[in-house]
C-alpha positions as CSV (number, residue, x, y, z in Angstrom):
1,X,36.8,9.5,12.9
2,X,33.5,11.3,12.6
3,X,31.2,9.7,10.3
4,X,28.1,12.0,9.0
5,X,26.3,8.7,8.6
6,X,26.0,7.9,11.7
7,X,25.1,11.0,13.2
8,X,21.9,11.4,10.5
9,X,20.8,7.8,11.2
10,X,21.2,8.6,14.5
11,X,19.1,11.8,14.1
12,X,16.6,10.1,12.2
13,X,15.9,7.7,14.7
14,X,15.3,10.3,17.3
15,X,12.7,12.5,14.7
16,X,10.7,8.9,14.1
17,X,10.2,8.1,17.8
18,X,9.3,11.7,18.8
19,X,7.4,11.3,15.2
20,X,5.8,8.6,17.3
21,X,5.2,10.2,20.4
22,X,3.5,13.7,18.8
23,X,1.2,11.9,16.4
24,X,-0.5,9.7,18.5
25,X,-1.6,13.3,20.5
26,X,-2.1,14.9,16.8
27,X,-4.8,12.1,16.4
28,X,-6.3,13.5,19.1
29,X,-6.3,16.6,18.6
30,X,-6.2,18.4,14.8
31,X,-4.8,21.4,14.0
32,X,-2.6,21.5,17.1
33,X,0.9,22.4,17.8
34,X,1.2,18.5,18.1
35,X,0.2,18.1,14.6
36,X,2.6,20.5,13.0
37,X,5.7,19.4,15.5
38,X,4.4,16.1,14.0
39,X,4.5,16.7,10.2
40,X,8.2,18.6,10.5
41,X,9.7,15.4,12.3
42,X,8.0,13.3,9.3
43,X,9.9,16.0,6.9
44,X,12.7,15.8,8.4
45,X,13.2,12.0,8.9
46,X,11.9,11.7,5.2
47,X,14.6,13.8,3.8
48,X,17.2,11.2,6.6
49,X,15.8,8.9,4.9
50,X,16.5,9.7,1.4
51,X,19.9,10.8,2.1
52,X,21.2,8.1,3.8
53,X,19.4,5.9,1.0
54,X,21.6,7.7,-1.3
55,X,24.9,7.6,0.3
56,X,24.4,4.0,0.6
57,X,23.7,3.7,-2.9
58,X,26.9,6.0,-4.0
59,X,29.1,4.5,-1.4
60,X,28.0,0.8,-1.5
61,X,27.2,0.2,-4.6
62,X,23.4,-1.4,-6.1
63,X,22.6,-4.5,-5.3
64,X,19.2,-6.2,-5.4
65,X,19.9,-6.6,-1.6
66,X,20.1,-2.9,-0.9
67,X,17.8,-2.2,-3.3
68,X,14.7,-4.2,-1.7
69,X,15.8,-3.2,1.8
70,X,15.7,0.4,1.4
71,X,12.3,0.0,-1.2
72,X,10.7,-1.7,1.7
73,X,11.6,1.2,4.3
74,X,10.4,4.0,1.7
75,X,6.8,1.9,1.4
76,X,6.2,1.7,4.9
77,X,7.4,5.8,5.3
78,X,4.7,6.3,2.3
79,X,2.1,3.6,3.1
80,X,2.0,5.8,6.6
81,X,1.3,8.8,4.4
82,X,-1.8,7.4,2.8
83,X,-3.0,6.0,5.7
84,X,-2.8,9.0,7.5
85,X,-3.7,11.5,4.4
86,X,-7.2,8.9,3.7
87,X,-8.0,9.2,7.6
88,X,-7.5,6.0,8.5
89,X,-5.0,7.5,11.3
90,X,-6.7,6.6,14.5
91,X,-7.2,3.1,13.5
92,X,-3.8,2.0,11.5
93,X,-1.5,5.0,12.9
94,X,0.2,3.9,16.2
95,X,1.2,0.7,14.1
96,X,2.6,2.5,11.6
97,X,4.3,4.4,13.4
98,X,6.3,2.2,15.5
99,X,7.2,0.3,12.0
100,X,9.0,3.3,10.8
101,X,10.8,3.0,14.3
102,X,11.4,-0.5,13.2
103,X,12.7,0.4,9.6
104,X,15.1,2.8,11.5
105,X,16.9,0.3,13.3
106,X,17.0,-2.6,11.1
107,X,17.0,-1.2,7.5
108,X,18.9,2.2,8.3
109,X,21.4,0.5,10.5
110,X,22.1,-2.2,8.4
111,X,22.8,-0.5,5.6
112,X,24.4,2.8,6.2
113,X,27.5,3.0,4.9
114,X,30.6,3.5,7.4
């Protein structure tokens, strides 16, 4: 059976590597087609994000569990906002980013609900 679950998780892992990929050249390079590829794949994976934080709340219920798991993605996805937004990008960025590649396959994965 087709679960929508999946394929967003699966989605959403694809925009935070290419995420990945494009903002370590829009560090580089401001202002270019990089950079704006860059902030829609954030968008995009943001809004992932949220909605497969919400269909695991609606579907699975709240627990403490769930709720610390999914907390702890959203602070790295907005911790990665400041750093970037305070330009501190070029020094904390490429860690960052492979985090939120990180919080993709452990948290998202973990918790989706099937």
């Amino acid at each position: 059976m087709f679960e929508i679950t999946i394929l967003v998780a699966s989605l959403g892992l694809i925009l935070a590597t290419v995420s990945f990929i494009s903002g370590l050249q829009a560090v580089k390079i401001r202002g270019s087609v990089d950079t704006r590829i860059h902030r829609l794949n954030g968008y995009l994976m943001f809004l992932a994000y949220l909605f497969l934080a919400g269909l695991s709340f609606v579907k699975g219920g709240i627990n403490l569990s769930s709720i610390a798991s999914w907390g702890t993605g959203l602070a790295i996805i907005l911790t990665k906002i400041w750093v970037v937004k305070s330009g501190r990008a070029y020094k904390f960025g490429s860690w960052l980013g492979i985090m939120l590649i990180i919080t993709w396959l452990i948290i998202v994965y973990t918790y989706i609900p099937i």
